[in-house]
MITOR-430106 format. One record per residue (C-alpha): x, y, z; residue in one letter. Coordinates in nm, 2 decimals. Layout:
# residues N
+--------+--------+--------+-----+
|      u |      v |      w | res |
+--------+--------+--------+-----+
|      X |      Y |      Z |   A |
...
+--------+--------+--------+-----+
***
This chain:
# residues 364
+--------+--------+--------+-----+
|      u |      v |      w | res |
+--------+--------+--------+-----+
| -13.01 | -10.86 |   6.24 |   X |
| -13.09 | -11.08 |   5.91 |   X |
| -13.46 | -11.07 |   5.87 |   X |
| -13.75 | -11.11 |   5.55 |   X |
| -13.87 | -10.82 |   5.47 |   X |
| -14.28 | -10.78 |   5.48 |   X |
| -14.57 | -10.50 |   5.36 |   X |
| -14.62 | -10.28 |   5.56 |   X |
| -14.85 |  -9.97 |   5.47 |   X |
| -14.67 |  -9.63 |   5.37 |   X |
| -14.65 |  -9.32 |   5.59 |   X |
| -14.79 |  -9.10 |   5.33 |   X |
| -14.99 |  -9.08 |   5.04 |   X |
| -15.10 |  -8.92 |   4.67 |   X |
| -15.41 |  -8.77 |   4.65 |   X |
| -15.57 |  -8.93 |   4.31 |   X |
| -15.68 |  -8.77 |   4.04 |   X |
| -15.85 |  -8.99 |   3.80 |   X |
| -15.94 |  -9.34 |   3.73 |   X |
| -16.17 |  -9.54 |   3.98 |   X |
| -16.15 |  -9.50 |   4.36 |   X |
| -15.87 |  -9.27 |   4.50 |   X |
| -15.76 |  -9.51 |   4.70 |   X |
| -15.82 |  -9.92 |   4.79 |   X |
| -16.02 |  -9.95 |   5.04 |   X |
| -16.00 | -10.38 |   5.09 |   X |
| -15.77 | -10.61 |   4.91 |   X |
| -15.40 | -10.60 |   4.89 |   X |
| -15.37 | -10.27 |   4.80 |   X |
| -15.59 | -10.15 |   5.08 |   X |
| -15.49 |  -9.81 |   5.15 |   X |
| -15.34 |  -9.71 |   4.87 |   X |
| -15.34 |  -9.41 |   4.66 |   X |
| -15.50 |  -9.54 |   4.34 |   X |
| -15.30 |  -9.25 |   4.14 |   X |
| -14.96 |  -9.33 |   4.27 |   X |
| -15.01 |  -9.72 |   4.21 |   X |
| -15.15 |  -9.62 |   3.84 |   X |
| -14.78 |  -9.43 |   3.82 |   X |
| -14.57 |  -9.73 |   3.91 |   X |
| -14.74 |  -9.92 |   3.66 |   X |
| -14.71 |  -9.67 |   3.41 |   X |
| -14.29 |  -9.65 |   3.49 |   X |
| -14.28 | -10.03 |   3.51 |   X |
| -14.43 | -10.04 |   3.12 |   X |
| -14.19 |  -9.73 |   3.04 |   X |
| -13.93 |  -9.92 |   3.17 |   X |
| -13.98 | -10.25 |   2.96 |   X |
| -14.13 | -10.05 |   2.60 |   X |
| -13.79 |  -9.85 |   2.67 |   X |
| -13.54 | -10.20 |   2.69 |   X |
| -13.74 | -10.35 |   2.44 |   X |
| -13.67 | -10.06 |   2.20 |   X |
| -13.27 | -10.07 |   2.31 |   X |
| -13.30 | -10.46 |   2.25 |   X |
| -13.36 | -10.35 |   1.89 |   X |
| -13.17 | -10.10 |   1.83 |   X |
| -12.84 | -10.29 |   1.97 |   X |
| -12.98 | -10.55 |   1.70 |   X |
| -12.97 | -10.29 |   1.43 |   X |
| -12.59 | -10.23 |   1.57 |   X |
| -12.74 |  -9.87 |   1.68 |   X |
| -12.60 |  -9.94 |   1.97 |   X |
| -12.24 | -10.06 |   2.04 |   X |
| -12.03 | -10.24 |   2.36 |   X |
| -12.23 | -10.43 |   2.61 |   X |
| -12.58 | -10.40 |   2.71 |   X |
| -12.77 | -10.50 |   2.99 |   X |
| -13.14 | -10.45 |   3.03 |   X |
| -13.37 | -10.48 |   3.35 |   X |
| -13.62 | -10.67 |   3.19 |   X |
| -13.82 | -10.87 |   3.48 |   X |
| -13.66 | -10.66 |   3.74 |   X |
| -13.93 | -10.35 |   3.63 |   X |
| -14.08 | -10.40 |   4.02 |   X |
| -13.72 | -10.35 |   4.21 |   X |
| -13.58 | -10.07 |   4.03 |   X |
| -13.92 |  -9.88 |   4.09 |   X |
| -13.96 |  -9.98 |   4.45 |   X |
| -13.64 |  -9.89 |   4.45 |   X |
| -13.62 |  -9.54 |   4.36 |   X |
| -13.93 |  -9.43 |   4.47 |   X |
| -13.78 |  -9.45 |   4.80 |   X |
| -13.53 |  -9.20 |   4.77 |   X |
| -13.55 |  -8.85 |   4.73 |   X |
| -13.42 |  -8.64 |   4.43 |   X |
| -13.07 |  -8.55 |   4.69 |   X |
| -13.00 |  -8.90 |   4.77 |   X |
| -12.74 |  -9.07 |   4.55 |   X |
| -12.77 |  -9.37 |   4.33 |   X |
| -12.44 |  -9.59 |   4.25 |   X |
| -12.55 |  -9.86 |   4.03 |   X |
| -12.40 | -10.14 |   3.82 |   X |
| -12.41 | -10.18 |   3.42 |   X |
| -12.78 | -10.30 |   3.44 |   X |
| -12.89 |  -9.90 |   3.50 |   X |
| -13.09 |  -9.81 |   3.22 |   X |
| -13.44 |  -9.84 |   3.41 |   X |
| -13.30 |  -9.69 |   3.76 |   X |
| -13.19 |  -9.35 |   3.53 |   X |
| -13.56 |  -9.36 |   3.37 |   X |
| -13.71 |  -9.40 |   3.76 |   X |
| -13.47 |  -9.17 |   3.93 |   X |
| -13.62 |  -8.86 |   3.67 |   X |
| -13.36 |  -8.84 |   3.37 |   X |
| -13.54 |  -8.79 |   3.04 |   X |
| -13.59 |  -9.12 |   2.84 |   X |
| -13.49 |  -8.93 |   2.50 |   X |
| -13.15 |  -8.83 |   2.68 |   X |
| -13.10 |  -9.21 |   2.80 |   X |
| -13.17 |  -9.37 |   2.46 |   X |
| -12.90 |  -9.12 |   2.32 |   X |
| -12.63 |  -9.24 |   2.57 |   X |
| -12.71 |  -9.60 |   2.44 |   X |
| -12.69 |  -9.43 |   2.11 |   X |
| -12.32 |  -9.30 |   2.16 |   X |
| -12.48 |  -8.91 |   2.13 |   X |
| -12.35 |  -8.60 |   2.25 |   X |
| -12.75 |  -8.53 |   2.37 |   X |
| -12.66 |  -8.86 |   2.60 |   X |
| -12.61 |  -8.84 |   2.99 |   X |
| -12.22 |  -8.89 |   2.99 |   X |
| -12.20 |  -8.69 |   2.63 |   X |
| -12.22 |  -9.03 |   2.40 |   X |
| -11.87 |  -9.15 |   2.58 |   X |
| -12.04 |  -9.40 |   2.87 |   X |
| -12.28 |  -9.58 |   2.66 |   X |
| -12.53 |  -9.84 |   2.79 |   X |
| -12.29 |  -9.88 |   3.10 |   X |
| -12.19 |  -9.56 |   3.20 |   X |
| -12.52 |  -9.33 |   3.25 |   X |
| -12.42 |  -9.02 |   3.49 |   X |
| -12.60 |  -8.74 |   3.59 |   X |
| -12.51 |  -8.52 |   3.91 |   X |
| -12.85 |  -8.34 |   3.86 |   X |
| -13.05 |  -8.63 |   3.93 |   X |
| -12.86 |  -8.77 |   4.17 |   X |
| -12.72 |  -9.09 |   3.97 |   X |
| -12.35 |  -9.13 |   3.98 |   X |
| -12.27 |  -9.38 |   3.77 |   X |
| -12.35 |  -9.68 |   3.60 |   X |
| -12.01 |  -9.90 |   3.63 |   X |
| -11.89 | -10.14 |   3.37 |   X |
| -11.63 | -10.32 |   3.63 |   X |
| -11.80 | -10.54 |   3.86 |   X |
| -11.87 | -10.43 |   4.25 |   X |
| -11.67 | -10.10 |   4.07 |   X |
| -11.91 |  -9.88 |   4.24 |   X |
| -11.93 | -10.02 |   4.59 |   X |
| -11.60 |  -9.82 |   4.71 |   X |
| -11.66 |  -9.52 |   4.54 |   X |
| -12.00 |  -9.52 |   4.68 |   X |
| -11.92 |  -9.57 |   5.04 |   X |
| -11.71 |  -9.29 |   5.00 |   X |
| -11.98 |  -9.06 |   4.91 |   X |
| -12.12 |  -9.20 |   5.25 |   X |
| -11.85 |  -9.11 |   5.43 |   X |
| -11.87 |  -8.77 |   5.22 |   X |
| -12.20 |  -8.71 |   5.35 |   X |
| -12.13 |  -8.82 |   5.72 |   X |
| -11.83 |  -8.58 |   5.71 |   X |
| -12.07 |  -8.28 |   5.59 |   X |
| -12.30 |  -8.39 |   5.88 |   X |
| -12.55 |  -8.41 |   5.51 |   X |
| -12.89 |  -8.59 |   5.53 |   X |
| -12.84 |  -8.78 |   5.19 |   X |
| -12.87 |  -9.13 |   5.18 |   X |
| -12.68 |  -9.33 |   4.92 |   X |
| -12.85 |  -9.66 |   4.74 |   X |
| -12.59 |  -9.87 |   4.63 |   X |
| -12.72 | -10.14 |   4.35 |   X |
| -12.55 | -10.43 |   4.24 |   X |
| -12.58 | -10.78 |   4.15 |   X |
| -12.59 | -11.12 |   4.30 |   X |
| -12.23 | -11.24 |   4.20 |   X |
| -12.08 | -10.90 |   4.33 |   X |
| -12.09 | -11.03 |   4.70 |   X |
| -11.81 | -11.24 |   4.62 |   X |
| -11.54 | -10.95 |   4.50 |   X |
| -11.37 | -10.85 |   4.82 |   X |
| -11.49 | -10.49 |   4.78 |   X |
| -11.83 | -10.59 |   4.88 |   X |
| -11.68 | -10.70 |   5.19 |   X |
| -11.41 | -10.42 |   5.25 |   X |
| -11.69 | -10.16 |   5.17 |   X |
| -11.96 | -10.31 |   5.40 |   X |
| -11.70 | -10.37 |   5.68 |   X |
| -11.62 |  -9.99 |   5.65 |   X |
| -11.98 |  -9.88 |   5.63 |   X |
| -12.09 | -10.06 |   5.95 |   X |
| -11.75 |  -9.95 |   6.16 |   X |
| -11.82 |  -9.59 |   6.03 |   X |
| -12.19 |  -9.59 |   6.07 |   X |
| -12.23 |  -9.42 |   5.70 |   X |
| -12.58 |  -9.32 |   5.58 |   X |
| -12.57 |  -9.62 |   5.30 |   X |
| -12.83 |  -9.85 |   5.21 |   X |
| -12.67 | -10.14 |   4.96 |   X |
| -12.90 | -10.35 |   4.74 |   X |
| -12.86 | -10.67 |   4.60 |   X |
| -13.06 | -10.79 |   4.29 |   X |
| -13.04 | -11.19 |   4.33 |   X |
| -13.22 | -11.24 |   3.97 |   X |
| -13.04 | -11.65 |   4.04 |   X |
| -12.82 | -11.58 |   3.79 |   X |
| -12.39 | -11.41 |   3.83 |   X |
| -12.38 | -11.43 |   3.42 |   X |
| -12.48 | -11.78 |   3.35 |   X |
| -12.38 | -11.94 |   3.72 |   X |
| -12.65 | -11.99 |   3.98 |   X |
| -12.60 | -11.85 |   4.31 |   X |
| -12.58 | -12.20 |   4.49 |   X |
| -12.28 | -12.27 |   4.28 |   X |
| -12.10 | -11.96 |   4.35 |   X |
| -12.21 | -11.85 |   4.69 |   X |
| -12.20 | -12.07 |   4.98 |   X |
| -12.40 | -11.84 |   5.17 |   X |
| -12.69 | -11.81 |   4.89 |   X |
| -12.92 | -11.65 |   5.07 |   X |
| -12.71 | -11.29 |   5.02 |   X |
| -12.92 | -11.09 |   5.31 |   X |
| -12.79 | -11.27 |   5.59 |   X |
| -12.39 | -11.19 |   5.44 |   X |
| -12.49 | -10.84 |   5.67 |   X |
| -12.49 | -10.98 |   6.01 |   X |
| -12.09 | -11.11 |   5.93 |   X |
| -12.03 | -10.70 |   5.99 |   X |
| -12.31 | -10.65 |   6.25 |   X |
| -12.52 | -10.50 |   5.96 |   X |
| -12.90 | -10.49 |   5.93 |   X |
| -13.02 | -10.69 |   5.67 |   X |
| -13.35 | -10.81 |   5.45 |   X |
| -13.48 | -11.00 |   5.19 |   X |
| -13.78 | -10.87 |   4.97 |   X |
| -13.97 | -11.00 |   4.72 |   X |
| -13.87 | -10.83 |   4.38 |   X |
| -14.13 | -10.88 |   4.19 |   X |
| -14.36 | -10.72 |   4.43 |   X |
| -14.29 | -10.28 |   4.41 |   X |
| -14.47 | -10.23 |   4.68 |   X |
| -14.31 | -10.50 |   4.91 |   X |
| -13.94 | -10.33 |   4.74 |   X |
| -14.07 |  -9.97 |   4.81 |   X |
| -14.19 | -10.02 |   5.21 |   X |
| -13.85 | -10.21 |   5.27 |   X |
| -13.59 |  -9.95 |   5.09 |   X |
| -13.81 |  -9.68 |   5.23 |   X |
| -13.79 |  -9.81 |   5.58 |   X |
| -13.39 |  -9.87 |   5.52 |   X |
| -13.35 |  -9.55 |   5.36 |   X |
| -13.53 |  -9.36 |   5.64 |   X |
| -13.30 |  -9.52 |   5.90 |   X |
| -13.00 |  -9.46 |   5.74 |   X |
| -13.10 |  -9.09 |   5.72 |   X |
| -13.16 |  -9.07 |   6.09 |   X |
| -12.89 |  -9.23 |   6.26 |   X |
| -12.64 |  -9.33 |   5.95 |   X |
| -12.69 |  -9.69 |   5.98 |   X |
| -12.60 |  -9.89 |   5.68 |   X |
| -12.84 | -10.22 |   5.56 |   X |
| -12.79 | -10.46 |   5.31 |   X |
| -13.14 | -10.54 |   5.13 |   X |
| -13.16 | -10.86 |   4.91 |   X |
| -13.43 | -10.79 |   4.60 |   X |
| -13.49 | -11.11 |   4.46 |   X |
| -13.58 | -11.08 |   4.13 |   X |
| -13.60 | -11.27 |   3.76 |   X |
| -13.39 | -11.18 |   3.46 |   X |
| -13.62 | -11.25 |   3.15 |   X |
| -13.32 | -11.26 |   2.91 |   X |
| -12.97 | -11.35 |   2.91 |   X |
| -12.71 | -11.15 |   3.11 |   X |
| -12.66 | -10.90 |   2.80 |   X |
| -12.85 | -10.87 |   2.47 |   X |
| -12.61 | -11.12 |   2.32 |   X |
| -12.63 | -11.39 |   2.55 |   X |
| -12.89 | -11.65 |   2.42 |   X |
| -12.92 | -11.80 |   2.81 |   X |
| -12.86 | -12.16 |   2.63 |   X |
| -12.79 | -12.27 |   3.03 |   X |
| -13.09 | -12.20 |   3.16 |   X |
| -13.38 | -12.48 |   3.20 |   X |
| -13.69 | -12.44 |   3.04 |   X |
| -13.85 | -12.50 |   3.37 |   X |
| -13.59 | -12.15 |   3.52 |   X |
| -13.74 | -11.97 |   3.19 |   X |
| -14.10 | -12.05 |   3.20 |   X |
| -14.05 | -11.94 |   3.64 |   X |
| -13.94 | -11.64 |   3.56 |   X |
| -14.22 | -11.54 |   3.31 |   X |
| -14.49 | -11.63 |   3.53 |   X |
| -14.30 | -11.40 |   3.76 |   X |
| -14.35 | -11.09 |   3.56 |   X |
| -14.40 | -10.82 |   3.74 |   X |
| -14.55 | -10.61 |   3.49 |   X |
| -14.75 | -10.87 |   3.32 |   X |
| -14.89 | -10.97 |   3.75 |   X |
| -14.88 | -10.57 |   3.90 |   X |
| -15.13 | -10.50 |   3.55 |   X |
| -15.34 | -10.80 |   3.64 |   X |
| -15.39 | -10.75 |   4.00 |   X |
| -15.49 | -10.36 |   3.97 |   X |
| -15.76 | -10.43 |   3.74 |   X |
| -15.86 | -10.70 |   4.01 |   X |
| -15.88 | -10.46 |   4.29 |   X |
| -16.06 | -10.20 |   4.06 |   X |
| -15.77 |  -9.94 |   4.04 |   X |
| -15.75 |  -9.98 |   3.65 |   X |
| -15.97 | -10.08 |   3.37 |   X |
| -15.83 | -10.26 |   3.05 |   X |
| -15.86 |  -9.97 |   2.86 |   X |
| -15.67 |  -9.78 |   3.13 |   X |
| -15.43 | -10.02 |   3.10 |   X |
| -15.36 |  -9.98 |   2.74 |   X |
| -15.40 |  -9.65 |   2.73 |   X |
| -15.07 |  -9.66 |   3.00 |   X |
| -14.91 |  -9.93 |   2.75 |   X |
| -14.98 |  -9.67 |   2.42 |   X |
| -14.83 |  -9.42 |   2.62 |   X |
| -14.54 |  -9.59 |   2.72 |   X |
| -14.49 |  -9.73 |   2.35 |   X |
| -14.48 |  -9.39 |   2.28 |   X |
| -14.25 |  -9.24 |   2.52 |   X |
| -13.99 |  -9.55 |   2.42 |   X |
| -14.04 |  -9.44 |   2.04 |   X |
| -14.00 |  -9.10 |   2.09 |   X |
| -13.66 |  -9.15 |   2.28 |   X |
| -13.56 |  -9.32 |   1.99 |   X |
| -13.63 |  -9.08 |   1.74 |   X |
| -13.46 |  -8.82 |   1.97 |   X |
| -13.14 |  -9.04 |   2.01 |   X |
| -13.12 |  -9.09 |   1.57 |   X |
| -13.18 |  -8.72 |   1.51 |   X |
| -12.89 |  -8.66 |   1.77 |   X |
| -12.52 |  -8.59 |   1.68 |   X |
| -12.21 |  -8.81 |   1.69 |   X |
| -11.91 |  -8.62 |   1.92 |   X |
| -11.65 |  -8.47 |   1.73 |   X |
| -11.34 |  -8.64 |   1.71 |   X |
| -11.12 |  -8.38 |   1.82 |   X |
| -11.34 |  -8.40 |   2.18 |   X |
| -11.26 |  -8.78 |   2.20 |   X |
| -10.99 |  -8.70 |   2.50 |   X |
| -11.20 |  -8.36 |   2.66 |   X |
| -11.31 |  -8.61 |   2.96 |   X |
| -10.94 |  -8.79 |   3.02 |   X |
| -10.89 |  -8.60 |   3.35 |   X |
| -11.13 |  -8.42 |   3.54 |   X |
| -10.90 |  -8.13 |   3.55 |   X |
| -10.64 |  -7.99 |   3.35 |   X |
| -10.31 |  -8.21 |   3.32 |   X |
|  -9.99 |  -8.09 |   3.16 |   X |
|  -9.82 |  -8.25 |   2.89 |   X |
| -10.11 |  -8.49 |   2.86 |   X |
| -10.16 |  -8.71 |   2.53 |   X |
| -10.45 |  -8.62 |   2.27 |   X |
| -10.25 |  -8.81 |   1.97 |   X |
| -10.46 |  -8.99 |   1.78 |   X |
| -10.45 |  -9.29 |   1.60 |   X |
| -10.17 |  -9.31 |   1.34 |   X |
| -10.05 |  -8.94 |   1.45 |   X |
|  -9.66 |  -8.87 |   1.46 |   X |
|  -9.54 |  -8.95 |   1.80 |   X |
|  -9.28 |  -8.67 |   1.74 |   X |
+--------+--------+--------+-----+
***
């Protein structure tokens, strides 16, 4: 049931509108809509001008708690979402910032949430961890580790109950699969038969311990057959490879509600959060995982095959510079929430007799 992942060709295709050819005709990208692989370029540089800006602004102390960016992992959280529809439902660890850019949510209104704004996805309270946004279909950004896999195979079993054709994408990382939820919720999935497709990002690296020393099965994919689960490895770093294999496990969870597990593996160019320096990684691990970038490689191999010209290219990268400054400005010229709103979002609904005393209030 374990297998590696290959390209296959999609089912459909963009029509192009400018640039070179509208569509490859030999090479790797033969076949493909020369417009649509000109857009996941230009959300793969969106992505990385936006972390690189939230990288300075947590510097600046702009930005407060934790903070963990997807840079190097540009290529899965593309594939990634470009295989899901605008219903489907995205759970997703504390590493979300680029899956809420991908999945449609406004940079500008992203930046803010980082920015503790009431113009921010969760209002300013969630933060860098804790995007949510019902109309796009992301529920959550979760700051507790394998915190989302539960609550997202519920919404599976939500779905199946609704006789819905949603999928749900799960994301999480590589030292997740050890928590026992991951096992609980996978077991659950494949005795239910739930419409879930749950994606590990193996960037090497559970904080600063390698996946050989904290996984004796390292090779994650294969953890699926233990429940009789589907499961693949892809190449992360490749967003086509990422997009035909969540697009092919997407597609088959929405037609007979069979779960997968789908292994991405990927590279983390920094250190698990802003403030991690990565002093326990190898200069040999660091220098890998540049030559592995996937924007720095995907820009280099579509001006190979003709599909972009340099001057296309940085015309993509002004844009996206741009775009990532522009969210910035948005998320400064935003307002703080008001202190008396600090316990609005305690309970989802109304609770009597619950506590809004502040800090240094009375208690009687």
């Amino acid at each position: 049931m374990a297998e590696t992942a290959t390209r296959t060709k999609p089912a459909t295709r963009a029509k192009s509108r400018r640039g070179t050819a509208s569509a490859a005709k030999s090479g790797p990208f033969s076949g493909e809509s020369a417009e649509l692989l000109r857009g996941y370029f230009q959300q793969m540089t969106l992505i990385r001008r936006f972390e690189e800006r939230a990288a300075q602004g947590y510097t600046q102390a702009k930005i407060g708690g934790y903070c963990h960016l997807n840079l190097g992992e540009e290529a899965t959280v593309v594939g990634l979402m470009s295989a899901l529809r605008k219903t489907d439902l995205l759970f997703t660890n504390y590493r979300e910032h680029g899956y809420a850019l991908a999945k449609g949510i406004e940079p500008g209104r992203v930046m803010a949430e980082l920015y503790g704004r009431t113009t921010g996805t969760s209002k300013g309270w969630g933060g860098s961890m804790h995007m949510f946004d019902v109309e796009a279909g992301l529920l959550g950004g979760y700051g507790i580790v394998g915190g989302q896999i539960p609550l997202a195979t519920g919404a599976a079993l939500a779905i199946d109950y609704r006789d819905g054709d949603q999928v749900v994408m799960c994301q999480m990382g590589d030292g997740t699969t050890n928590i026992g939820a991951f096992h609980e919720a996978l077991n659950i999935a494949a005795l239910w038969n739930l419409p879930v497709v749950f994606v590990v990002v193996n960037n090497f690296l559970g904080m600063g311990t390698t996946v050989e020393k904290s996984s004796a099965e390292s090779e994650l994919y294969k953890r699926a057959s233990a429940y009789r689960m589907h499961g693949e490895r892809v190449d992360g770093n490749d967003v086509l490879a990422v997009r035909d294999a969540a697009t092919r496990l997407v597609q088959r969870a929405r037609e007979s509600g069979g779960p997968a597990l789908l292994e991405a593996v990927s590279h983390r160019l920094k250190g698990h959060s802003v403030v991690d320096p990565a002093k326990y990684r190898s200069e040999e691990s660091v220098q890998d995982a540049r030559d592995h970038d996937p924007v720095v490689n995907f820009r280099a191999r579509l001006i190979e095959a003709g599909v972009l010209d340099e001057d296309g290219a940085k015309e993509i990268e002004r844009l996206a510079q741009a775009d990532a400054d522009a969210a910035v400005a948005f998320a400064d010229d935003s307002p703080h929430p008001e202190v008396s709103t600090l316990f609005d979002y305690t309970y989802a609904t109304p609770v009597a007799n619950d506590s809004r005393r502040l800090p240094a209030d009375p208690v009687f």
